[in-house]
SEMI-788426 format. One record per residue: residue number from 1; x, y, z of N, C-alpha, C, O, CB in turn. Coordinates in Angstrom, 2 decimals, m for minus. Glycine has a CB too. Layout:
<sites>
SITE,NUM,X,Y,Z,X,Y,Z,X,Y,Z,X,Y,Z,X,Y,Z .
...
</sites>
This chain:
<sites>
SITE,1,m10.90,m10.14,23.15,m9.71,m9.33,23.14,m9.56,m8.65,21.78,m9.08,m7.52,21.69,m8.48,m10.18,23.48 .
SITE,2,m9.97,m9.36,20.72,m9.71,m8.80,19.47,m11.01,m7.37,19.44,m10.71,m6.26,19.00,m9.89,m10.21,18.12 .
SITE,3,m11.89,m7.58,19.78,m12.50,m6.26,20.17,m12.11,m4.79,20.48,m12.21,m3.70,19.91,m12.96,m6.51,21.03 .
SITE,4,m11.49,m5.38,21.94,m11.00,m4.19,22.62,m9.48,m3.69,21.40,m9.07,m2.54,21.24,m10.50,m4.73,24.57 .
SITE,5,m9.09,m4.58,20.92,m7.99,m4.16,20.24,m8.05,m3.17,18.99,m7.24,m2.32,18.60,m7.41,m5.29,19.88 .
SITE,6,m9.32,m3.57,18.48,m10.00,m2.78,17.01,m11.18,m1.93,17.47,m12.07,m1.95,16.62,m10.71,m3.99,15.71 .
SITE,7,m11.56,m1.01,18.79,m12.24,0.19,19.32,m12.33,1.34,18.33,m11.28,1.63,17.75,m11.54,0.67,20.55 .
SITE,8,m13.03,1.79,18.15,m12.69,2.91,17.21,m12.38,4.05,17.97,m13.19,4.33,18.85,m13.79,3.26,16.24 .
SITE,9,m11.49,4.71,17.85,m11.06,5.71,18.23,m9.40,5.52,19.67,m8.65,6.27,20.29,m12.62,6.38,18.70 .
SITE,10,m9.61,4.14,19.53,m8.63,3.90,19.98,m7.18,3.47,19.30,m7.26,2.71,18.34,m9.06,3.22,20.65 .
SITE,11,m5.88,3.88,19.72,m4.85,3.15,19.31,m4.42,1.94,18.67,m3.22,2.21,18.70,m4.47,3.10,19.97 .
SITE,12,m4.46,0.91,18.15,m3.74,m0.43,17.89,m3.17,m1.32,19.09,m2.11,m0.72,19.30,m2.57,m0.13,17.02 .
SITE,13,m3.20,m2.13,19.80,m2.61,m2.54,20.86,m2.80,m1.90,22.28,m2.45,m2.47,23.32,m1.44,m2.53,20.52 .
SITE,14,m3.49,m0.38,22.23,m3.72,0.03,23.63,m4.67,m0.66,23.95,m4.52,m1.29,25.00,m3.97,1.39,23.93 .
SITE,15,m5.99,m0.83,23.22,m7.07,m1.49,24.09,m7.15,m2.60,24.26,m8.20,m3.10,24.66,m8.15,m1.33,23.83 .
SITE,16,m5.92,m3.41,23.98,m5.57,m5.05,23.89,m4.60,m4.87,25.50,m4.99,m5.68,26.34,m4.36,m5.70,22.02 .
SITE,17,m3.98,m4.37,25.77,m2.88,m3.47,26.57,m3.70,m3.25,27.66,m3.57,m4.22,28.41,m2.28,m1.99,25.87 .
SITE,18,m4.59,m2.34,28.17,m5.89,m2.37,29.02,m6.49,m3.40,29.18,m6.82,m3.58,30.35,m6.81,m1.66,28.65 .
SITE,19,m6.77,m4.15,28.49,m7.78,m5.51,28.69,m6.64,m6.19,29.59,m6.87,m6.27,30.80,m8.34,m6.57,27.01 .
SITE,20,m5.76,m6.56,29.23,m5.03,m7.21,29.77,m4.62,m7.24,31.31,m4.83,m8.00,32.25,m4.27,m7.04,29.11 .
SITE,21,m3.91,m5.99,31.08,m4.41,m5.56,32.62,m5.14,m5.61,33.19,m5.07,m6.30,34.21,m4.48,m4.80,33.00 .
SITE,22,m6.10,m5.01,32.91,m7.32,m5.21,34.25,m8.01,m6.47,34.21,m8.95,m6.62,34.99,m8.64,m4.06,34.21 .
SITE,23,m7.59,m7.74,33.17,m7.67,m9.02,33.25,m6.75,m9.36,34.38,m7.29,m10.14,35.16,m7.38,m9.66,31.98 .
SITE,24,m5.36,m8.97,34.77,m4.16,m9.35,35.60,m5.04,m9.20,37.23,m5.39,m10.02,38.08,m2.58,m8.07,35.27 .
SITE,25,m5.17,m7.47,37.09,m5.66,m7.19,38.17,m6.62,m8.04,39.04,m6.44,m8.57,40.14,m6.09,m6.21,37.91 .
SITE,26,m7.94,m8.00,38.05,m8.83,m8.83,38.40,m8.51,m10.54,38.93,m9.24,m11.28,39.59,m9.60,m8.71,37.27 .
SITE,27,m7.24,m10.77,38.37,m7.05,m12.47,38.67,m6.35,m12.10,40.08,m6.56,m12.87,41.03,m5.85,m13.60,37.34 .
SITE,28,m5.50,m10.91,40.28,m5.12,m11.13,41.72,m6.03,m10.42,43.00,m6.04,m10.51,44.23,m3.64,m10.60,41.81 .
SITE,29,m6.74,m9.71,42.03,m7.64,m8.75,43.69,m9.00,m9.53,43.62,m9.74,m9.21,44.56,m8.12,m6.43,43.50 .
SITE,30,m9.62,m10.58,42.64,m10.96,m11.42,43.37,m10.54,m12.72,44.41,m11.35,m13.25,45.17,m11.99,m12.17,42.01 .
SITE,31,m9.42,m13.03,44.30,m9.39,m14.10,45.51,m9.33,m13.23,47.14,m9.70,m13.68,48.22,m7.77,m15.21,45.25 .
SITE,32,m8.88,m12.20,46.92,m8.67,m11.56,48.33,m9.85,m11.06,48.53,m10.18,m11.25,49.71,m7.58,m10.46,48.52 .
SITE,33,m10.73,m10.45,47.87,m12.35,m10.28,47.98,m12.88,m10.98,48.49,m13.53,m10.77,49.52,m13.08,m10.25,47.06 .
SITE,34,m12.75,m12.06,47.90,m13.63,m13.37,48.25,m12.70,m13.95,49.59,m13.33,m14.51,50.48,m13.73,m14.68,46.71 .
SITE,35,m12.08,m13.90,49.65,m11.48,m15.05,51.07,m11.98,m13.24,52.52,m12.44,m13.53,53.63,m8.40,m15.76,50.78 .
SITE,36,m11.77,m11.89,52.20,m12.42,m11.02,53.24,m13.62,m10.99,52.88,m14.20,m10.32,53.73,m11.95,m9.68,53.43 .
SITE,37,m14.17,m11.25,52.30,m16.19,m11.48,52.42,m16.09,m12.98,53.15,m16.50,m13.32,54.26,m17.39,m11.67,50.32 .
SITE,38,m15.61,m13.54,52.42,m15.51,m14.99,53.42,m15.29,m14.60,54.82,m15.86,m15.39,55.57,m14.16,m16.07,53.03 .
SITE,39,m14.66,m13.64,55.43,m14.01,m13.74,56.49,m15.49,m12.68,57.42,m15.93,m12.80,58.56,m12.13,m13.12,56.28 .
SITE,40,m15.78,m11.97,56.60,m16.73,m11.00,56.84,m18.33,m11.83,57.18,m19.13,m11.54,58.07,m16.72,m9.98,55.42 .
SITE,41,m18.41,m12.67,56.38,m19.79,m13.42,56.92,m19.47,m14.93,56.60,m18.90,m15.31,57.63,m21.38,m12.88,56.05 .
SITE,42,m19.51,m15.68,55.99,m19.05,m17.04,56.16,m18.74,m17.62,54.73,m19.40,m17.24,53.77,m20.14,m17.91,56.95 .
SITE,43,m17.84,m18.46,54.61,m17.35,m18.77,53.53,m18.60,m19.21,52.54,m18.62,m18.64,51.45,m16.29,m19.77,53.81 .
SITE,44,m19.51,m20.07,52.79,m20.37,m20.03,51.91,m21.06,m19.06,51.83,m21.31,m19.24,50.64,m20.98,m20.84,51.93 .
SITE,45,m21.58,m18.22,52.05,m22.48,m17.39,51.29,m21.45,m16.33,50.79,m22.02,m15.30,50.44,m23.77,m16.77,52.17 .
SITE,46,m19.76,m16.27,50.63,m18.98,m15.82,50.03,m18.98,m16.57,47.96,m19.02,m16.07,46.84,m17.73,m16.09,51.15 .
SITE,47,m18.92,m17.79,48.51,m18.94,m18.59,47.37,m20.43,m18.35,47.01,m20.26,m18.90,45.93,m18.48,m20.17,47.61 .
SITE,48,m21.34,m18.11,46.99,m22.92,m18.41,46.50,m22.81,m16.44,46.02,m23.63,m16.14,45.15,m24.51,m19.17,48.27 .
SITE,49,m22.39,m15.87,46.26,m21.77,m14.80,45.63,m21.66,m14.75,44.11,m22.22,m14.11,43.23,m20.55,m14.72,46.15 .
SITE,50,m20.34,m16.02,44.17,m19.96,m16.17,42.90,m21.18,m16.13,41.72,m21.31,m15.25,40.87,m19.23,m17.45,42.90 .
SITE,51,m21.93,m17.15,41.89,m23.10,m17.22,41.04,m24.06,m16.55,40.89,m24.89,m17.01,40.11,m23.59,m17.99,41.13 .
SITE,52,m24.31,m15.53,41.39,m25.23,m14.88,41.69,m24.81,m13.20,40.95,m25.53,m12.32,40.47,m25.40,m15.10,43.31 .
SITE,53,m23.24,m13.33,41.18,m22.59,m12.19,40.75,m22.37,m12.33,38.88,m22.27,m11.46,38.02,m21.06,m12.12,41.72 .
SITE,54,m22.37,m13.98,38.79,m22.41,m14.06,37.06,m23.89,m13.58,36.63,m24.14,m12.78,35.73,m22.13,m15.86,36.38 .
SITE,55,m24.78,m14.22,37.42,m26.18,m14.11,37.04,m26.57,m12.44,36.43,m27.25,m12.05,35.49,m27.09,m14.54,38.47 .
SITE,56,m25.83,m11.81,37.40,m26.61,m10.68,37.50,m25.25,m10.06,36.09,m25.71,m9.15,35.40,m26.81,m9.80,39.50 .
SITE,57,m24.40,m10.31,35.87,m23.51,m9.47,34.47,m24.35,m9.94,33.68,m25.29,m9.22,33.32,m21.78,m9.82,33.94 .
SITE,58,m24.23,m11.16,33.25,m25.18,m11.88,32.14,m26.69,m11.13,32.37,m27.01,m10.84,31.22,m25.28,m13.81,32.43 .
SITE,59,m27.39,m10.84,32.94,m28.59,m10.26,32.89,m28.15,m8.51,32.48,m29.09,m7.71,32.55,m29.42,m10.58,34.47 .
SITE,60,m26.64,m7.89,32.04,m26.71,m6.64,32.12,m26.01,m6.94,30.76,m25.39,m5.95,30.37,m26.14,m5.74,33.39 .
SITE,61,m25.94,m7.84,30.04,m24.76,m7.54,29.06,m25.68,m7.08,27.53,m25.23,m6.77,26.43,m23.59,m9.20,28.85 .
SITE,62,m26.81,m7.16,27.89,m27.51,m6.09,26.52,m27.52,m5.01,26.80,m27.44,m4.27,25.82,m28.94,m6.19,26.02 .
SITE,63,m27.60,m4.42,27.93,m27.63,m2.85,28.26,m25.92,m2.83,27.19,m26.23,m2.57,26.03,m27.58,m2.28,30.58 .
SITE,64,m24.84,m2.97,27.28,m23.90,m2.71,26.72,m23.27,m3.16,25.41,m22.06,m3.06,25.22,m23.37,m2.83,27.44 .
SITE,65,m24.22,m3.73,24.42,m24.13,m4.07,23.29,m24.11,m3.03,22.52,m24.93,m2.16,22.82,m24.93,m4.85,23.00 .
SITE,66,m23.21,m2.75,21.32,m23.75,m1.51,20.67,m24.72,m1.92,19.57,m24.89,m3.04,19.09,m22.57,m0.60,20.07 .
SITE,67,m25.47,m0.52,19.20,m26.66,m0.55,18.78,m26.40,m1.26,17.27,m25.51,m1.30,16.43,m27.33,0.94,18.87 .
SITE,68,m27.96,m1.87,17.52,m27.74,m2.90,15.94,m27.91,m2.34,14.80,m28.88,m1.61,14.62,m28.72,m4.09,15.69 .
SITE,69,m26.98,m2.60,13.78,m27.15,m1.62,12.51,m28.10,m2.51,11.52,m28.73,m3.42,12.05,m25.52,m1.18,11.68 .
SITE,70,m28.21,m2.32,10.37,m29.21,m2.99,9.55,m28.87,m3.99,8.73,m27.97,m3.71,7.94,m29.80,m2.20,8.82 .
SITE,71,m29.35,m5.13,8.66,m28.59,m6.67,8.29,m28.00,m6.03,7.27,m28.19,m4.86,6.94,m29.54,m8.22,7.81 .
SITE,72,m27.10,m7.01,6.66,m26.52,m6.83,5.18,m27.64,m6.72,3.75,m27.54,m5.78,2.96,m25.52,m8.23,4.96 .
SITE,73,m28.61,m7.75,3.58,m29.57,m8.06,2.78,m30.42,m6.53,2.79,m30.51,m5.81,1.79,m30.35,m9.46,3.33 .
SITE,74,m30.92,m6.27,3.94,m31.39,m4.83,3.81,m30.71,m3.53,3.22,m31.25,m2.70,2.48,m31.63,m4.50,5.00 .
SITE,75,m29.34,m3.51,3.71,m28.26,m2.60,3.05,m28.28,m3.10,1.72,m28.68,m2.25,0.93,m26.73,m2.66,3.70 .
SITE,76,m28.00,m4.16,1.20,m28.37,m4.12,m0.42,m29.68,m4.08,m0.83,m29.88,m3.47,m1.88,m27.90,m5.28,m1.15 .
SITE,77,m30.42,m4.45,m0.39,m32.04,m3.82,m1.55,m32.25,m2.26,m1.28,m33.25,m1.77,m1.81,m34.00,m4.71,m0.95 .
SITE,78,m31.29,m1.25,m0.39,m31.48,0.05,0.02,m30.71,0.72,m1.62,m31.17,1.48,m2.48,m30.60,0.42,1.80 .
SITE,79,m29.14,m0.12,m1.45,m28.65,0.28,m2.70,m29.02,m0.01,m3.92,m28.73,0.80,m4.81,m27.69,0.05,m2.75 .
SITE,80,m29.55,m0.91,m4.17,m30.56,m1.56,m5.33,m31.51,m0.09,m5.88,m31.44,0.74,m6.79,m31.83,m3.06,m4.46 .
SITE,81,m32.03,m0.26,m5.18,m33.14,1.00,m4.92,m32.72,2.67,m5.56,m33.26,3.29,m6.48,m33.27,1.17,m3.02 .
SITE,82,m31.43,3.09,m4.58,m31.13,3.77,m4.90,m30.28,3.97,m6.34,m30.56,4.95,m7.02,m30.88,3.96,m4.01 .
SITE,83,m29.44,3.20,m6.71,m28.93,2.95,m7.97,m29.75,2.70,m8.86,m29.34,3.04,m9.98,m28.14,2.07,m8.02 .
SITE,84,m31.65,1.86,m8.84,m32.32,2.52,m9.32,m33.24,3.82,m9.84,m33.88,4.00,m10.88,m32.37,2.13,m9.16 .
SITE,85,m33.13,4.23,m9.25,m33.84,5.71,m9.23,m32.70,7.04,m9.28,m33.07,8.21,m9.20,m34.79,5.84,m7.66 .
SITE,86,m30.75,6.48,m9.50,m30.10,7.50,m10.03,m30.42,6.88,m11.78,m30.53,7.64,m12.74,m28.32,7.65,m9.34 .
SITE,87,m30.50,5.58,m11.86,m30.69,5.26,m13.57,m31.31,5.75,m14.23,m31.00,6.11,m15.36,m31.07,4.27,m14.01 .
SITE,88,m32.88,5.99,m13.45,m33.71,6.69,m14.17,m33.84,7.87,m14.04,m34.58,8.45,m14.84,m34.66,6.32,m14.14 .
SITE,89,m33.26,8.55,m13.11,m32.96,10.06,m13.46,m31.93,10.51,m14.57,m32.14,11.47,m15.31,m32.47,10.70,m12.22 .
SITE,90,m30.89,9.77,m14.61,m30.24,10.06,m15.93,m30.70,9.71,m17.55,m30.81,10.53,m18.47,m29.09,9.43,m15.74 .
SITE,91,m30.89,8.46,m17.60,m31.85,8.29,m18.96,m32.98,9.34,m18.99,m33.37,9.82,m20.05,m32.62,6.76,m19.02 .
SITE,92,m33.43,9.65,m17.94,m34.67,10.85,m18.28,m33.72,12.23,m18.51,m34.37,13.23,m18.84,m36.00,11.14,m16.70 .
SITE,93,m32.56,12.37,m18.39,m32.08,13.56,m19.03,m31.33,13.44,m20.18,m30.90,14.45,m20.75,m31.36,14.25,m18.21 .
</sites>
């Protein structure tokens, strides 16, 4: 939740505000899913759903990671670097 709350480009509290909701939603419209799929083919293979339906988010949740930036340790020997080579451009003038 603290995620959705600090989005960039989003508001303060809207994307905490959204989560929430469609957290609400979701707690009242998957039991009625599941009890008309239940009703639609048979209660167990309604429930064997369930697991199968985690399996498959968890197998998608790197597609939606954002892209990895460059450790910290690398970002400092980049600036190292560079703050070397403004030093010695100035002593050489």
């Amino acid at each position: 939740m603290d995620v959705t709350n600090r989005l960039p480009g989003v508001p303060g509290g809207v994307g905490l505000t959204v989560t929430a909701w469609v957290m609400r939603l979701g707690f009242m419209a998957f039991p009625v899913g599941i009890g008309a799929l239940g009703d639609a083919v048979s209660l167990r293979w309604a429930m064997i759903c369930l697991p199968v339906g985690a399996a498959m988010m968890l197998a998608l949740v790197p597609l939606f990671r954002p892209p990895q930036t460059k450790p910290r340790q690398e970002l400092i020997r980049t600036s190292e670097r560079s703050l070397g080579t403004v030093r010695r451009r100035c002593s050489a003038s």
